[in-house]
Backbone bond lengths (Angstrom), bond angles and torsions (degrees), N, CA, C in turn:
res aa  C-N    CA-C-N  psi(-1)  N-CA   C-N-CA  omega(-1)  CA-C   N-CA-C  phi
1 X - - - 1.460 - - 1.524 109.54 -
2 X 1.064 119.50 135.85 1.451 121.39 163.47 1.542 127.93 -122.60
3 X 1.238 110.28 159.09 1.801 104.20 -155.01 1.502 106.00 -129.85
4 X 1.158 115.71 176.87 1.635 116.06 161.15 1.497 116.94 -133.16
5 X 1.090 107.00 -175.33 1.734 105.08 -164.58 1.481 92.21 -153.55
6 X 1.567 110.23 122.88 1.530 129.48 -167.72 1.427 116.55 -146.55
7 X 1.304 108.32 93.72 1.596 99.05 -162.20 1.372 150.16 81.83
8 X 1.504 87.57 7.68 1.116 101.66 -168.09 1.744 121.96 116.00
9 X 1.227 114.58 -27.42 1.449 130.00 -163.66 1.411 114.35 -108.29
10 X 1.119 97.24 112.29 2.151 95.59 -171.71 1.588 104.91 -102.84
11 X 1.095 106.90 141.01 2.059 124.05 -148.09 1.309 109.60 -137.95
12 X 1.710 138.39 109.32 1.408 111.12 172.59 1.464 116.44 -52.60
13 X 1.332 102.52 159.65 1.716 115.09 175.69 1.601 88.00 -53.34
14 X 1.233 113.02 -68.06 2.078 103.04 -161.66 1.823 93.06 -108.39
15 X 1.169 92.70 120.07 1.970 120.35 169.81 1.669 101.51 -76.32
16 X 1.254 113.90 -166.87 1.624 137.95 176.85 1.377 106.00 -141.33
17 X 1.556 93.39 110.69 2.123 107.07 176.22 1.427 86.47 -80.20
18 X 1.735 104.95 162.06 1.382 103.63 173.96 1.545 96.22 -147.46
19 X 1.370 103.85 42.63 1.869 90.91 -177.80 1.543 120.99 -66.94
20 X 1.637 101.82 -20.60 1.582 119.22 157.13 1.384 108.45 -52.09
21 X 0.774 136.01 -51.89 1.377 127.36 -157.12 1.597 116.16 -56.17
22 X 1.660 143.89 122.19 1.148 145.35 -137.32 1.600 124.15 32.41
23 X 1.146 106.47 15.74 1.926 116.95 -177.76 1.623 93.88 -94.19
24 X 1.718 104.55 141.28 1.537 116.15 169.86 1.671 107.46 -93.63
25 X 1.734 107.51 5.40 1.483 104.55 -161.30 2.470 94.75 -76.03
26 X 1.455 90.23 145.70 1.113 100.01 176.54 1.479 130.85 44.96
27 X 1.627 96.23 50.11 1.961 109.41 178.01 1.683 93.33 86.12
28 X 0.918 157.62 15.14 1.569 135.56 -161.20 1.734 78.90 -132.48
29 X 1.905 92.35 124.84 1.421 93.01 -169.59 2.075 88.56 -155.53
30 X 1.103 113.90 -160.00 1.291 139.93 -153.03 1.481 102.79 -48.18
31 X 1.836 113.36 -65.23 1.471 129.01 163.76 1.825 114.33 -43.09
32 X 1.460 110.56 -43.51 1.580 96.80 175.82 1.565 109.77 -70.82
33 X 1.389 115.43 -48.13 1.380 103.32 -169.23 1.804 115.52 -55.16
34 X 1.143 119.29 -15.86 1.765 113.13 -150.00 1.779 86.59 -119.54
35 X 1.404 115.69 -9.36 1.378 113.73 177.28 1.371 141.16 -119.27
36 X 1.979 105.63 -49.51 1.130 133.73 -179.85 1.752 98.88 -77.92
37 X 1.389 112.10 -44.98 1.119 112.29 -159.05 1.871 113.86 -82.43
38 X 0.878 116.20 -33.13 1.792 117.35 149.02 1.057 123.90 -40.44
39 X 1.531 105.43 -72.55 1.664 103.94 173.31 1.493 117.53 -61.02
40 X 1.387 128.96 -17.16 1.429 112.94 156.09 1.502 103.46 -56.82
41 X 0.969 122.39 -75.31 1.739 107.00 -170.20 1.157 134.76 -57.14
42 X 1.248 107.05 -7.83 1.965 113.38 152.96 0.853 103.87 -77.88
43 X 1.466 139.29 -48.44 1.703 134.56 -169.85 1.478 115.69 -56.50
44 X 1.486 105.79 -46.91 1.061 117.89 -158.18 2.018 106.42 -72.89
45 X 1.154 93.50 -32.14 1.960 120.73 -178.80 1.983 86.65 -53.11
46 X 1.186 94.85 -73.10 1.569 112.12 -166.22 1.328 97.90 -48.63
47 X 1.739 136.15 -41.29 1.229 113.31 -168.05 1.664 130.97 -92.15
48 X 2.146 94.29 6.70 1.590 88.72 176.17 1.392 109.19 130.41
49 X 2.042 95.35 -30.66 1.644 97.58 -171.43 1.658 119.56 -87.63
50 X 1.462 114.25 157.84 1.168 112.47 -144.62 1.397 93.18 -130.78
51 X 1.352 148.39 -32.82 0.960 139.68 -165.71 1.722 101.72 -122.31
52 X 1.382 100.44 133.69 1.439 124.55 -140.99 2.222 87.59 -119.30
53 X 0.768 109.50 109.24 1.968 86.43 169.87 1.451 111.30 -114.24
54 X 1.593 104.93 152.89 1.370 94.49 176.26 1.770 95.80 -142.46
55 X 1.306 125.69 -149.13 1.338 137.35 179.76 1.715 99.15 -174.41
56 X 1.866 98.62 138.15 1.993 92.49 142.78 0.959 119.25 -65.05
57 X 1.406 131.99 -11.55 1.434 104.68 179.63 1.825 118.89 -102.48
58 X 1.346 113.77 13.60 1.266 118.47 172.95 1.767 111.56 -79.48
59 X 1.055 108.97 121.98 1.521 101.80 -175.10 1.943 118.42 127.12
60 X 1.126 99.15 -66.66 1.890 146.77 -7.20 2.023 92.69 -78.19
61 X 1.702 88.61 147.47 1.323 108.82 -172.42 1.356 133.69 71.71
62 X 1.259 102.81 -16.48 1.568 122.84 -159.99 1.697 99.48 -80.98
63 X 1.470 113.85 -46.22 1.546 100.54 -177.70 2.193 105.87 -81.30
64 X 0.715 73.32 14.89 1.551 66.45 161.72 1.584 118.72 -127.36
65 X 0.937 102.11 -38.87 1.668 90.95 149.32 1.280 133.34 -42.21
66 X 1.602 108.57 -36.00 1.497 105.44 -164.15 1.593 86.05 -101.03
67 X 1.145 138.77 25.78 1.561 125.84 -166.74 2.034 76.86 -124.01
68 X 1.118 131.33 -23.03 1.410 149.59 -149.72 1.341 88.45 -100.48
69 X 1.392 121.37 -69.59 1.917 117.81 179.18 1.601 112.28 -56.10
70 X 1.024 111.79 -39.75 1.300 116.83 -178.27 1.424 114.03 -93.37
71 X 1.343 166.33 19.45 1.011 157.56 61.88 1.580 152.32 -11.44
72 X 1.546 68.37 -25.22 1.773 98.09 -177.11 1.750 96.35 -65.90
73 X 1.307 117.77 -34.21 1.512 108.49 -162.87 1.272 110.18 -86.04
74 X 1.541 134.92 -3.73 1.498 149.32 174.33 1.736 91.35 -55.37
75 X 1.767 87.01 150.15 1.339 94.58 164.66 1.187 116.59 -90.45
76 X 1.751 137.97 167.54 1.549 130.30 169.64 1.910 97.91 -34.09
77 X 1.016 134.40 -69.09 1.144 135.86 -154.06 1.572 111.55 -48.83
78 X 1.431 105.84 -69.36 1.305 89.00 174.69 1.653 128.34 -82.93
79 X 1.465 125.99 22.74 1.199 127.83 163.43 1.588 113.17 -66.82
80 X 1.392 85.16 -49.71 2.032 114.68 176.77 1.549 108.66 -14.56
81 X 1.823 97.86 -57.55 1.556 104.77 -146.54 1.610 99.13 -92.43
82 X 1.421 117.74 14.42 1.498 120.49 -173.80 1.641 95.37 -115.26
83 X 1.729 85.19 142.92 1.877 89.13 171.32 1.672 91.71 -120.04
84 X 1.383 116.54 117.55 1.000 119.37 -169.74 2.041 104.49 -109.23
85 X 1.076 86.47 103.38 2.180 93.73 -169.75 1.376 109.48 -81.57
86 X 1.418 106.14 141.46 1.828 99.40 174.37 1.705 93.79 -153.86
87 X 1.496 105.87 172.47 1.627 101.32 -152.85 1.652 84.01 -129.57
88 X 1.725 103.83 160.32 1.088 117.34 160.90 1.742 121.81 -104.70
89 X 1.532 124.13 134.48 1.414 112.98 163.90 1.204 130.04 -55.59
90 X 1.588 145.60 62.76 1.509 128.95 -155.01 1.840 104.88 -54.20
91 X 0.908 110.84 51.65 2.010 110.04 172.47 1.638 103.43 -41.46
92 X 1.541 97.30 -62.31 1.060 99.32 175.53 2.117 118.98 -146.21
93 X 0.940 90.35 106.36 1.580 125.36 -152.80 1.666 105.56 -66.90
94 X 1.648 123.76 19.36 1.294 125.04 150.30 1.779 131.07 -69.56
95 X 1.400 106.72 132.87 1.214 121.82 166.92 1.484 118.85 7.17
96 X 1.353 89.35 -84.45 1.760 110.55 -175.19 2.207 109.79 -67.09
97 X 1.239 89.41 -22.30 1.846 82.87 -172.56 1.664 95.28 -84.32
98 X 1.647 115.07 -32.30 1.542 111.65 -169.65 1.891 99.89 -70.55
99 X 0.909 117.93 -26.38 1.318 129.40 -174.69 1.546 114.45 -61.18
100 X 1.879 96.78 -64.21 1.270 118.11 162.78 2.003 112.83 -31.86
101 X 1.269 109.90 -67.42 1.417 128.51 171.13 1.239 133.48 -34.50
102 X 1.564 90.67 -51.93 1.726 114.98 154.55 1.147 130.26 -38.20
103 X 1.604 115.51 -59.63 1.520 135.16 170.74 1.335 90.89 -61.56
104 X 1.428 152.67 -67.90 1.658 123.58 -144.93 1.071 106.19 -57.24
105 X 1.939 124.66 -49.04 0.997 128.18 -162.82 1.553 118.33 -47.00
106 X 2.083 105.88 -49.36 1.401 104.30 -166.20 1.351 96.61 -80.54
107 X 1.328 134.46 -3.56 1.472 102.21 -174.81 1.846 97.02 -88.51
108 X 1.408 127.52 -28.10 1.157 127.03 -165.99 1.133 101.39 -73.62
109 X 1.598 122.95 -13.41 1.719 124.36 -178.36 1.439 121.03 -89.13
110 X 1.494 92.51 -14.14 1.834 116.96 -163.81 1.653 77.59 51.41
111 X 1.622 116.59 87.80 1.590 107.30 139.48 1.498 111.76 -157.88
112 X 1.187 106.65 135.02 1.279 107.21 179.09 1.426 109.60 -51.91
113 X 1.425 120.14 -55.89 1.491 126.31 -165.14 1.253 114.83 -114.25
114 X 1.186 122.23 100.36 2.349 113.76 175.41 1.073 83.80 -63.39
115 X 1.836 102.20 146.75 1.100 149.02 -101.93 2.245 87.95 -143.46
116 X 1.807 84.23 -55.91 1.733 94.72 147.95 1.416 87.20 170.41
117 X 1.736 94.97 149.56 1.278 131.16 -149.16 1.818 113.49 -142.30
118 X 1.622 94.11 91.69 1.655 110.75 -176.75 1.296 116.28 -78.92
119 X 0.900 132.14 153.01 1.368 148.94 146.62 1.497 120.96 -78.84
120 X 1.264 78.22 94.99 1.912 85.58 -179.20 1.115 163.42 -58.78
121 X 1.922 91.78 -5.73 1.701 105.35 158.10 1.216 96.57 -162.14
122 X 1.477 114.05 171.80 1.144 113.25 173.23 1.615 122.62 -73.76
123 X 1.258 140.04 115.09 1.599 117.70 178.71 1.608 118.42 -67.31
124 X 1.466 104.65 122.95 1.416 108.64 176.78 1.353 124.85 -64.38
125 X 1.211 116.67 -3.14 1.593 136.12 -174.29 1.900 101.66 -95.15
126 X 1.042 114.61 -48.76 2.090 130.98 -153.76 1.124 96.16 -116.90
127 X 1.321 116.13 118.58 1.539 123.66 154.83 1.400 120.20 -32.99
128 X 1.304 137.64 147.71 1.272 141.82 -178.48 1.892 109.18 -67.67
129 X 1.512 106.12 -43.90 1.320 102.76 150.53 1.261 136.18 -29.65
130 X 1.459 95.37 -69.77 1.416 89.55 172.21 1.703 142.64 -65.75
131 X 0.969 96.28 -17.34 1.530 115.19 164.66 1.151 112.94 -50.54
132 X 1.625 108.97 -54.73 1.249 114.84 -163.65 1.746 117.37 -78.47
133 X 1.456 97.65 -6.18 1.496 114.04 -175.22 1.813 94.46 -75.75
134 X 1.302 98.16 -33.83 1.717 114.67 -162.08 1.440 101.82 -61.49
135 X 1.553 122.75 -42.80 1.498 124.33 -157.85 1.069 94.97 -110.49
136 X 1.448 143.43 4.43 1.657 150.71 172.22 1.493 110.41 -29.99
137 X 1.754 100.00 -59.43 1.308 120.72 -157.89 1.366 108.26 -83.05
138 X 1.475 128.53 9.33 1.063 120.35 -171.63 1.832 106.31 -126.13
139 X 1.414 98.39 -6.73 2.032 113.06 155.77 1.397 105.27 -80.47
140 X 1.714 106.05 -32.19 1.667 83.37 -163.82 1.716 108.58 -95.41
141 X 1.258 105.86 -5.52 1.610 106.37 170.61 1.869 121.20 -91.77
142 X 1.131 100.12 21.73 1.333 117.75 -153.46 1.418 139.91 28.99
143 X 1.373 113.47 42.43 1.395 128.46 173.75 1.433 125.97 -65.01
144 X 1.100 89.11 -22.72 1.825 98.70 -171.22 2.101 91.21 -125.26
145 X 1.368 125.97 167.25 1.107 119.83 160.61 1.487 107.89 -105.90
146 X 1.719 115.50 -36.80 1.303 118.15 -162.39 1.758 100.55 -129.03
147 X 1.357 100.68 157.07 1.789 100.05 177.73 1.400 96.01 -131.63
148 X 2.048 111.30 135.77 1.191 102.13 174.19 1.815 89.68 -113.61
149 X 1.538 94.48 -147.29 1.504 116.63 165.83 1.075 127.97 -144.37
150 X 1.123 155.17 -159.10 1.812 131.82 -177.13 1.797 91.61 -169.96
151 X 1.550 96.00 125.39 2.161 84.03 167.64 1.357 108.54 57.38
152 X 0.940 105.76 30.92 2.211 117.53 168.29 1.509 104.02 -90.39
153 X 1.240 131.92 166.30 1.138 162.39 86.06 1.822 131.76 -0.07
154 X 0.607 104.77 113.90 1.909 91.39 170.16 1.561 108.73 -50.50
155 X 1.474 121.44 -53.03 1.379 135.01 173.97 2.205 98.80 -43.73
156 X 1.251 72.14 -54.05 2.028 73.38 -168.12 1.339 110.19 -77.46
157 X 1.065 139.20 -33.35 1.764 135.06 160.72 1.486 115.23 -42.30
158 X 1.793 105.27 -47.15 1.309 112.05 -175.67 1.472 102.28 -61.12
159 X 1.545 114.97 -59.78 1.530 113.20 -161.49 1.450 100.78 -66.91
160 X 1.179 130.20 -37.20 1.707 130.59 173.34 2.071 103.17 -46.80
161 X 1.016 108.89 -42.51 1.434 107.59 -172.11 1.943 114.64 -74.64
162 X 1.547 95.60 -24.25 1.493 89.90 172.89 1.476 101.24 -92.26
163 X 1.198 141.73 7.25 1.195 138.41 165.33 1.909 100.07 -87.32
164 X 1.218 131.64 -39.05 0.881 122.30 163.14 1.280 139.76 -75.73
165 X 1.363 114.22 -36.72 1.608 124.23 159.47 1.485 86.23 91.88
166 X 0.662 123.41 21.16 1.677 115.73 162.01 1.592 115.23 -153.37
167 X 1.087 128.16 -170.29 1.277 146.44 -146.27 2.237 100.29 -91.48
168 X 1.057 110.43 78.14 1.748 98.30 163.26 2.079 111.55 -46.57
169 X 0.681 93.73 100.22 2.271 92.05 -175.26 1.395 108.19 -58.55
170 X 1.780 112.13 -29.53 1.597 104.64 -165.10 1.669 104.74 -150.40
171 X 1.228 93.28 153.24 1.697 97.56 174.45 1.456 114.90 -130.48
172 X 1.185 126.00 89.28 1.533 140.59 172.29 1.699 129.62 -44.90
173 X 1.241 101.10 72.86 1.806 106.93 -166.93 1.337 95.37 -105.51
174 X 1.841 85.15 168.36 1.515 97.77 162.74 1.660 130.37 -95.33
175 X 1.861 117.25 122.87 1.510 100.29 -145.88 1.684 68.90 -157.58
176 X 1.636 87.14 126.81 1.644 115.58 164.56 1.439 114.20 -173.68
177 X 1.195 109.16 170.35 2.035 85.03 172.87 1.218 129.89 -83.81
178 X 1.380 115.43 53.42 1.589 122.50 -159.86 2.069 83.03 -141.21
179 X 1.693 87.16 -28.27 1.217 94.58 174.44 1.623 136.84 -158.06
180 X 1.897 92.53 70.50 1.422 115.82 -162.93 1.190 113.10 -55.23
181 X 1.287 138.10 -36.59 1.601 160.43 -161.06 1.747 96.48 -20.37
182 X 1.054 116.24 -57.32 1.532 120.50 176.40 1.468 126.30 -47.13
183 X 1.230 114.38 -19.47 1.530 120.94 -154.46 1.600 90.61 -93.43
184 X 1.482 127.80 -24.89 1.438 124.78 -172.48 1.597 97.25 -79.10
185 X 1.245 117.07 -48.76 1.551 100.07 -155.47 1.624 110.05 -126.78
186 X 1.503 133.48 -29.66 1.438 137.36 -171.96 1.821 92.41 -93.86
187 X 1.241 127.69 -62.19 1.689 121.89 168.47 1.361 94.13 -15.76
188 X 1.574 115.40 -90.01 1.844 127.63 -146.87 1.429 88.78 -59.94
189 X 1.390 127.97 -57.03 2.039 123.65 -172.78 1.791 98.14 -18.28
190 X 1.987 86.83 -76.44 1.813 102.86 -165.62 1.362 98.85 -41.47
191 X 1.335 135.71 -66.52 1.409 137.25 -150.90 1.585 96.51 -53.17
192 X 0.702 111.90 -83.47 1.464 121.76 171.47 1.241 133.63 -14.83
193 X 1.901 115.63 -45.79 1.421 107.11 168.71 1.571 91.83 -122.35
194 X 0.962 147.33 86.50 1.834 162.90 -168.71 1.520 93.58 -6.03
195 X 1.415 112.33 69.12 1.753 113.35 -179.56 1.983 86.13 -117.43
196 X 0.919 90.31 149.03 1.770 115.01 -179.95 1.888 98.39 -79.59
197 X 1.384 118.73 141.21 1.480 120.29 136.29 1.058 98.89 -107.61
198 X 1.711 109.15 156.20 1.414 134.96 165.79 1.317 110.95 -119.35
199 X 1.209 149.20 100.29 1.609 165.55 149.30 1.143 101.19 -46.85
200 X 1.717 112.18 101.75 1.794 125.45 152.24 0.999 123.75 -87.84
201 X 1.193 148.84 -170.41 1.569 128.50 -140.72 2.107 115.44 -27.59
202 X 1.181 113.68 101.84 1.455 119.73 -175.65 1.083 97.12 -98.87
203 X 1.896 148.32 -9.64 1.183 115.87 142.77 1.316 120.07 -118.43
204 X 1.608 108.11 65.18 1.444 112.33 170.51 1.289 117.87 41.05
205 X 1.513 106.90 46.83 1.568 114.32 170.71 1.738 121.72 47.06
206 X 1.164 104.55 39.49 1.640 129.84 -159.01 1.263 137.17 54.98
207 X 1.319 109.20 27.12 1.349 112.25 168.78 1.720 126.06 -78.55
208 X 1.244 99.71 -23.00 1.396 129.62 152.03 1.306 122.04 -44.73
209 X 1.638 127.14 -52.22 1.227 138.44 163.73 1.263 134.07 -78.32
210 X 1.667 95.35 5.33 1.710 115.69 176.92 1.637 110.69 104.98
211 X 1.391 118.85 15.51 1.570 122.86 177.00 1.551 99.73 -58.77
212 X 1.449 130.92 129.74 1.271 115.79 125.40 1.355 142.05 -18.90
213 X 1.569 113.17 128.38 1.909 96.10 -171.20 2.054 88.73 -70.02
214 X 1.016 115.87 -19.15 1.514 112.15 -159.41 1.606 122.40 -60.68
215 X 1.615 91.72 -30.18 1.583 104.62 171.30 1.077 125.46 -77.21
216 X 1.715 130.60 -13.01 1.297 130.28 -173.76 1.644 129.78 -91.21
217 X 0.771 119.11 132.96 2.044 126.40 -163.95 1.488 83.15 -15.92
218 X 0.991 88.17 173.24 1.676 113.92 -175.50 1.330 107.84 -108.75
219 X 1.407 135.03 -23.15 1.712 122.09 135.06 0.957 123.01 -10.35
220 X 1.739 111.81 -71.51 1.499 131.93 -170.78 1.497 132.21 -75.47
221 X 1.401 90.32 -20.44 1.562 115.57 168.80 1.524 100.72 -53.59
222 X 1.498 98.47 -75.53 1.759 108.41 169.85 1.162 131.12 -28.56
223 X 1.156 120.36 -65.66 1.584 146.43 -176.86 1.997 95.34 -59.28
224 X 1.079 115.94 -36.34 1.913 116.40 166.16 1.395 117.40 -65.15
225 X 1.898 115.14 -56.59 0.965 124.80 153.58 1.555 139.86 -25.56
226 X 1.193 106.57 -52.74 1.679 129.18 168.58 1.395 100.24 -78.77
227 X 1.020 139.34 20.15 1.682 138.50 174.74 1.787 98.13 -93.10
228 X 1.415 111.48 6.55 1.467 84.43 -157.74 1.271 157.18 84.03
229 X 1.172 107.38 -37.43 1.772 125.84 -174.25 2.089 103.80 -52.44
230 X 1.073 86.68 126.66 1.487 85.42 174.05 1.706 119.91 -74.47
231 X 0.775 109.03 -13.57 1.880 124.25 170.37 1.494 115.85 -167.22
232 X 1.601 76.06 92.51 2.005 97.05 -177.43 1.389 100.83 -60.24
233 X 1.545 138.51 -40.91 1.076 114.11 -172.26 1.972 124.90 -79.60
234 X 1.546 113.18 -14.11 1.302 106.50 157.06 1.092 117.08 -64.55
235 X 1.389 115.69 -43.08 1.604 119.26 -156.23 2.013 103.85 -67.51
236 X 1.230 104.03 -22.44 1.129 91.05 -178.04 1.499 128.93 -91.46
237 X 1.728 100.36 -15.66 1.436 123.99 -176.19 1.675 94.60 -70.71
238 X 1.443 115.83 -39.65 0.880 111.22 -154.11 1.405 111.90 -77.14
239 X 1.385 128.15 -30.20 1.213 150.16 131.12 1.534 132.08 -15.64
240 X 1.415 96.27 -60.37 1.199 83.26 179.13 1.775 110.84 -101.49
241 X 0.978 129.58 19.59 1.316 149.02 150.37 1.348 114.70 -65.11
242 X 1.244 122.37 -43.10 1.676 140.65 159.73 1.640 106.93 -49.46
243 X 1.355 109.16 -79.69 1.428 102.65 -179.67 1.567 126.47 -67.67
244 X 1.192 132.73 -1.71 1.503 155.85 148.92 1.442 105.06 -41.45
245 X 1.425 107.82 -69.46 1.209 132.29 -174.52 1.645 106.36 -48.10
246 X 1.539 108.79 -80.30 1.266 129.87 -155.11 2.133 89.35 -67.35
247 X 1.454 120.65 -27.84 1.636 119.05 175.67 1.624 80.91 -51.11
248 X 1.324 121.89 -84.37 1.467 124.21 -122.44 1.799 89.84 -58.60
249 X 1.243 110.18 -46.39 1.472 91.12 -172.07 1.208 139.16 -65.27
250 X 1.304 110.28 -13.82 1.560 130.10 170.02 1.760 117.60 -92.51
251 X 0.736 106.14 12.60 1.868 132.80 -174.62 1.282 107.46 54.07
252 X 1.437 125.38 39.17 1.096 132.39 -157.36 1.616 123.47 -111.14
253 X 1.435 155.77 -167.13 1.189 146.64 176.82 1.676 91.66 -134.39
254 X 1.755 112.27 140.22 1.174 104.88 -176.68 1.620 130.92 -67.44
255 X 1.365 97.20 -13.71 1.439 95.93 174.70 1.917 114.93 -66.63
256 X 1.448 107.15 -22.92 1.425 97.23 -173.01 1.360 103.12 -107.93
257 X 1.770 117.69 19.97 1.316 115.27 130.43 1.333 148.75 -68.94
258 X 1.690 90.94 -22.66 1.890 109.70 -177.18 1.313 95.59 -75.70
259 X 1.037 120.15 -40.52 2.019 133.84 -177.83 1.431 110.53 -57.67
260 X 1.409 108.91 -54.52 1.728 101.94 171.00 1.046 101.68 -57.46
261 X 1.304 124.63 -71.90 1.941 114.31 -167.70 1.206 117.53 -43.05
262 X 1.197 108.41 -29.62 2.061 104.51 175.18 1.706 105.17 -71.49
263 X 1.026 114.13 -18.24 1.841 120.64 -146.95 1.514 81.57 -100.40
264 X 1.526 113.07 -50.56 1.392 84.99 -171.41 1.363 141.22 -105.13
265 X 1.378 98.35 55.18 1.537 131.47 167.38 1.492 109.95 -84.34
266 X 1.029 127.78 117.50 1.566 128.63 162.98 1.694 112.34 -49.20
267 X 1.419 113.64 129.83 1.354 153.68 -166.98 1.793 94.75 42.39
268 X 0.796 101.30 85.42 1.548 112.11 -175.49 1.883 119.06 -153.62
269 X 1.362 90.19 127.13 2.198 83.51 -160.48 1.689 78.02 -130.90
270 X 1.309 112.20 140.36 1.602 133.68 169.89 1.775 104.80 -95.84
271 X 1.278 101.29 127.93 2.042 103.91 160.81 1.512 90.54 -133.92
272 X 1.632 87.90 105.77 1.171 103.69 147.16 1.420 120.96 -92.00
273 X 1.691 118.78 158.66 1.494 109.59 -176.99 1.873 101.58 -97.18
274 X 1.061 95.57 -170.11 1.959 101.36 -161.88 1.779 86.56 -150.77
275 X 1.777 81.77 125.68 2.175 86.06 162.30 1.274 99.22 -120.55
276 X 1.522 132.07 32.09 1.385 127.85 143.67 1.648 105.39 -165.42
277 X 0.907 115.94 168.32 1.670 136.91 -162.24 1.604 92.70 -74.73
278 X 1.575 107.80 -48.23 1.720 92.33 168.89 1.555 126.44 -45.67
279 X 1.312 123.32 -45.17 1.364 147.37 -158.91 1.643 74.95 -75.30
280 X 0.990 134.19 -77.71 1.356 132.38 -150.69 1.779 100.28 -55.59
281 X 1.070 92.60 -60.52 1.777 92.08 -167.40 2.012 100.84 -57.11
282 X 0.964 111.08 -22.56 1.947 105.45 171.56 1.960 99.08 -69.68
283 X 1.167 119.96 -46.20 1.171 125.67 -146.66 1.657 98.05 -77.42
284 X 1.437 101.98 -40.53 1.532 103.63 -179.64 1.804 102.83 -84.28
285 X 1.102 138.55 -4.65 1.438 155.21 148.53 1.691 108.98 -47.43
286 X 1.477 101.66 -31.31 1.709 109.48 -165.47 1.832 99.34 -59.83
287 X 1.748 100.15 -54.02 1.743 111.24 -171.90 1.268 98.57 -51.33
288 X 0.581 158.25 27.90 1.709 149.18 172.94 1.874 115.62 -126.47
289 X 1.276 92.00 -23.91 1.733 109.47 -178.13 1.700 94.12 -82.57
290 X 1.031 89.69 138.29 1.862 111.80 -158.37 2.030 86.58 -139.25
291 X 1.459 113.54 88.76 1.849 112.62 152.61 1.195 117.79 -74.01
292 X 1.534 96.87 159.41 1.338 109.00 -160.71 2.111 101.11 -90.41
293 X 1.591 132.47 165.34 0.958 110.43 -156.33 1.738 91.55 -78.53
294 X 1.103 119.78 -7.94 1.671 118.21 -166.59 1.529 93.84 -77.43
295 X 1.309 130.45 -45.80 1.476 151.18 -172.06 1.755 82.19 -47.60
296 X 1.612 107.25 -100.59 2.030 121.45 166.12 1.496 94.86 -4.68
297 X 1.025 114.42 -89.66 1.992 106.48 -158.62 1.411 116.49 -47.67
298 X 1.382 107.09 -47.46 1.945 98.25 171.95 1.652 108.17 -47.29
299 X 1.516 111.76 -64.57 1.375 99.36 -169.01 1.645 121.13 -56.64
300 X 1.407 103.74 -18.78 1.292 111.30 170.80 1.760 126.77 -60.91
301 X 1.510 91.85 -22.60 1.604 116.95 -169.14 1.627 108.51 -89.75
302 X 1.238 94.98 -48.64 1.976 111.13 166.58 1.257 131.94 -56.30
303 X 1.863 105.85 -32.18 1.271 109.46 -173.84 1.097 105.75 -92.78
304 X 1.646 136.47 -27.09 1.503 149.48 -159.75 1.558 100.22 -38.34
305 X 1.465 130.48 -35.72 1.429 122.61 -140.50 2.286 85.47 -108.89
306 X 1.166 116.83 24.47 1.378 135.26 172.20 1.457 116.81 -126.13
307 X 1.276 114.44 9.28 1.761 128.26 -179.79 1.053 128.94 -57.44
308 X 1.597 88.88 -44.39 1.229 128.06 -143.64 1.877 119.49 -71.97
């Protein structure tokens, strides 16, 4: 496994998303949460990885609870070496409700202190400032250790940070080559002033691993659609024909090709999620896969027509 160090905070290259975790969305139901989903977080402990993500609204609440029962039995020591992230809904982005919010999380985490604590979208109603005025009081009382942001802007991180007066560490987007958009302008930001990206779905919810775009929610359908591409279905064949390619020669599986390309972005960590302990142990296999720069520029060349 290999990690980075940003501020202070050392992170495997590839974390564990858990928006599955207590969700009925797409087969993940009663048996994963009370079974599959534990032993991901023992597996994942054992293999190195360090950054754990969660949200209230996964579940909703439910995967942090179960990240909360199952953590709970760690000793101080190995809690230490985990940064375990969870997000707030800013619905409504006052003092006392972010506070309120605060408490479900740590009690559902069993933690005294998040570990770091995003804000999960921007509110289209409240300045990003002000938001950040909202969760102020909860860095300076030490409730939280770290503050990220999630689905920001460079413009909106910045104005979120003078609402906070201190340092946001990370910004939690969506970044794979289905959905490079990050690599032009929030990548170079972080690098630049030691701010973290976090990459959520990093293989485009398996299209990366050879999913059909046809099978995926119809959100996401959209959100491909609105990419621009003048023929989503070459552009993607063509794509994932690229990482097919460049797997077999590296003895590799294409999904923990989409993972290197996310990984090897400077200050940049991938959580992908896992619907079995196999999937996980390939995915945390990805940090170790090192492409070559000829390998980088094709996918760079494949993904271009997803920029957009």
């Amino acid at each position: 496994m290999r990690y980075i160090d940003v501020d202070g905070l050392r992170v495997s290259r590839i974390g564990l998303g858990t928006w599955q975790f207590g969700s009925r969305e797409w087969g993940y139901g009663q048996q994963y949460a009370s079974e599959t989903a534990p032993a991901l977080l023992r597996r994942a402990i054992e293999l190195g990885i360090t950054m754990i993500d969660t949200a209230e609204a996964y579940g909703p609440a439910r995967s942090e609870a179960i990240i909360g029962d199952e953590l709970g039995g760690l000793v101080d020591g190995q809690r230490a070496g985990l940064t375990v992230a969870t997000k707030l809904m800013p619905i409504a982005p006052a003092e006392r409700i972010v506070a309120w919010q605060c408490a479900g999380s740590q009690r559902r985490l069993r933690a005294d202190r998040l570990d770091l604590y995003y804000v999960h979208w921007p509110n289209p109603f409240v300045a990003p400032r002000r938001v950040g005025q909202a969760v102020r009081p909860l860095l300076e009382a030490g409730r939280v250790r770290r503050i990220g942001v999630s689905n920001h802007t460079v413009e909106q991180w910045q104005q979120f940070e003078r609402g906070l007066r201190a340092r946001a560490i990370a910004n939690q987007v969506r970044f794979s080559l289905v959905s490079p958009g990050p690599a032009d302008d929030l990548v170079p930001y972080a690098a630049e002033h030691d701010r973290l990206i976090v990459a959520y779905s990093p293989i485009g919810q398996g299209v990366l691993a050879g999913r059909s775009p046809s099978s995926l929610p119809l959100a996401r359908r959209s959100q491909l659609r609105r990419s621009r591409v003048p023929d989503m279905t070459s552009a993607v064949a063509a794509l994932q024909q690229a990482v097919a390619e460049i797997a077999s020669a590296n003895g590799a599986t294409p999904a923990q090709v989409a993972l290197a390309w996310v990984a090897s972005h400077p200050n940049t960590v991938a959580i992908p999620g896992a619907r079995t302990v196999e999937q996980l142990e390939q995915n945390a296999a990805a940090a170790d896969l090192v492409l070559s720069d000829e390998e980088l520029a094709r996918l760079a060349e494949v993904s271009r027509p997803f920029a957009g």
